[in-house]
ZANU-844021 format. One record per residue (C-alpha): residue number from 0; residue in three letters; y, x, z. Coordinates in steps of 0.05 Angstrom, whole numbers, plus 5000, padded with zeros to 4 digits. Example, Ala and Ser with C-alpha at 12.3 -4.5 7.8 and 13.67 -1.06 7.14 Angstrom:
BEGIN
ATOM;0;Ala;4910;5246;5156
ATOM;1;Ser;4979;5273;5143
This chain:
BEGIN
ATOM;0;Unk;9097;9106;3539
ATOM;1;Unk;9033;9147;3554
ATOM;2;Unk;9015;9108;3600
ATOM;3;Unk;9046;9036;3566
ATOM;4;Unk;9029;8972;3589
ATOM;5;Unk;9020;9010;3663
ATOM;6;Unk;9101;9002;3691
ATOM;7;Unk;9090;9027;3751
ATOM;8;Unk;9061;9091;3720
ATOM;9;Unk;9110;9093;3675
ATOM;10;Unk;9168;9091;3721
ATOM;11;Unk;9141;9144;3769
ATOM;12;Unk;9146;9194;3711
ATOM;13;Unk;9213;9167;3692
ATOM;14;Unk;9234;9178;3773
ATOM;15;Unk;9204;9247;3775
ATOM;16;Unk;9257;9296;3798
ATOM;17;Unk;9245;9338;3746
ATOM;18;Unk;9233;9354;3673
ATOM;19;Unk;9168;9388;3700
ATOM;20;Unk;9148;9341;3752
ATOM;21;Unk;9145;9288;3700
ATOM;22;Unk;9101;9340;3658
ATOM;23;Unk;9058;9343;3719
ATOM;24;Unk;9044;9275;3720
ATOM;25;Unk;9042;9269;3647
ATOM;26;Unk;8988;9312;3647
ATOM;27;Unk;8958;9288;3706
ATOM;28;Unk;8891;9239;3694
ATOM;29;Unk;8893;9211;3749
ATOM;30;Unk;8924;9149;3712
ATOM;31;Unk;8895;9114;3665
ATOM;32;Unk;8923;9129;3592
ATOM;33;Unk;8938;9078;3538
ATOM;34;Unk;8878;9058;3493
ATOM;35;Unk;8916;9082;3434
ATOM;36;Unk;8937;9151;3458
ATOM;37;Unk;8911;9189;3411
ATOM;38;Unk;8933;9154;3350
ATOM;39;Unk;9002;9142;3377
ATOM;40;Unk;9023;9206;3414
ATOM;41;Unk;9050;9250;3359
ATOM;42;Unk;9097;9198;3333
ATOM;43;Unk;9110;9178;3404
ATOM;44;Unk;9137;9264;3410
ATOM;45;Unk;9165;9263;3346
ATOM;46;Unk;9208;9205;3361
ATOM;47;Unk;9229;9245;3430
ATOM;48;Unk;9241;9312;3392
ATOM;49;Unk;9283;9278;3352
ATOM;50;Unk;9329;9239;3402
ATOM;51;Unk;9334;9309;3435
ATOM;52;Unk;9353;9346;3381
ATOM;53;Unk;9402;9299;3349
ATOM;54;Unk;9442;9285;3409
ATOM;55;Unk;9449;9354;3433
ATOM;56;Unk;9490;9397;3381
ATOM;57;Unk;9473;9458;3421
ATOM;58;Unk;9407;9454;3411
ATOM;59;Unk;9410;9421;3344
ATOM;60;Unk;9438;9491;3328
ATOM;61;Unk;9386;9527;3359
ATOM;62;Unk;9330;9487;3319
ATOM;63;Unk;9370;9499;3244
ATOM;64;Unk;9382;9570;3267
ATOM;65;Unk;9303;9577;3260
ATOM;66;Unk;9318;9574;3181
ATOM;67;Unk;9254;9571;3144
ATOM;68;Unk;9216;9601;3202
ATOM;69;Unk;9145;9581;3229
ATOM;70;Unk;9150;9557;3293
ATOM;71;Unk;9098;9568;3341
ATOM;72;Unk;9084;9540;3415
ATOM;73;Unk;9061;9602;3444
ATOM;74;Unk;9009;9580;3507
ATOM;75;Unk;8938;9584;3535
ATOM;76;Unk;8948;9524;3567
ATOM;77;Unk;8950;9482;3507
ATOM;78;Unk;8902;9477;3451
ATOM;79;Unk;8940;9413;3424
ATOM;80;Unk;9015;9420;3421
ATOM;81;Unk;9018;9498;3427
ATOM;82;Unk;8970;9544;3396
ATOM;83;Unk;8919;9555;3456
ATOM;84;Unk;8929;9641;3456
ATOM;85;Unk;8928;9677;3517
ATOM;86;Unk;8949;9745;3481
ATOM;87;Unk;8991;9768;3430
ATOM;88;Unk;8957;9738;3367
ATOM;89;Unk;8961;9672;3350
ATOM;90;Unk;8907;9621;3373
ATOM;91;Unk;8863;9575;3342
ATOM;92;Unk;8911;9514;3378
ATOM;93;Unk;8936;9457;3329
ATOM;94;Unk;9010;9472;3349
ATOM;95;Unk;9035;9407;3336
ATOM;96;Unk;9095;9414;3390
ATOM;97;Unk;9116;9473;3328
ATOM;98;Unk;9094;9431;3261
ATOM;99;Unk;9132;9360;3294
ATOM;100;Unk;9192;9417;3310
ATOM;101;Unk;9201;9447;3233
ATOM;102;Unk;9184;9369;3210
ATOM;103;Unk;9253;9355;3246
ATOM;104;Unk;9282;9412;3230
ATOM;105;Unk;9269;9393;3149
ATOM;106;Unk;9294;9324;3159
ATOM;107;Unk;9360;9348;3196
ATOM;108;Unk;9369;9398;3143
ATOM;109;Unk;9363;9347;3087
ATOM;110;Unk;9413;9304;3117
ATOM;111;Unk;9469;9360;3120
């Protein structure tokens, strides 16, 4: 979808041989992204987040065990979805990977 209406990009992530060789390319910029990336991608994680964690009762579990818990992507690498620290603090990242995560985890909970 990043890289939507581009199929052939799109199906060499889908054939990578692993969760983190798909990342890889992902991240890679050597492809060209969608025009509407940036408006599109959290709902675009959201809606995988939720697939995940809905048809997986293990780690549905895992997610509602985090009660009423902030959830934080802890990573340098990452000043969008994780919160950009290098150290023990928190960092000045947006986090979304852990806001889109305790989104879920309210709507899952409401459900019950």
């Amino acid at each position: 979808m990043k890289f939507y209406p581009d199929e052939e990009n799109m199906e060499r992530v889908r054939k990578a041989g692993s969760a983190g060789g798909a990342a890889k390319l992902g991240r890679s910029r050597k492809y060209t992204l969608r025009r509407d990336w940036e408006e599109v991608k959290d709902d675009i994680m959201y809606k995988a987040l939720k697939a995940k964690f809905t048809q997986h009762a293990k780690l549905n579990k895992v997610l509602l065990d985090t009660g009423d818990k902030y959830i934080i992507e802890h990573t340098k690498n990452d000043f969008y979805w994780a919160d950009g620290s290098s150290g023990d603090e928190i960092g000045n990242g947006k986090n979304m990977l852990g806001i889109l995560l305790m989104k879920l985890r309210d709507e899952i909970s409401s459900e019950e």
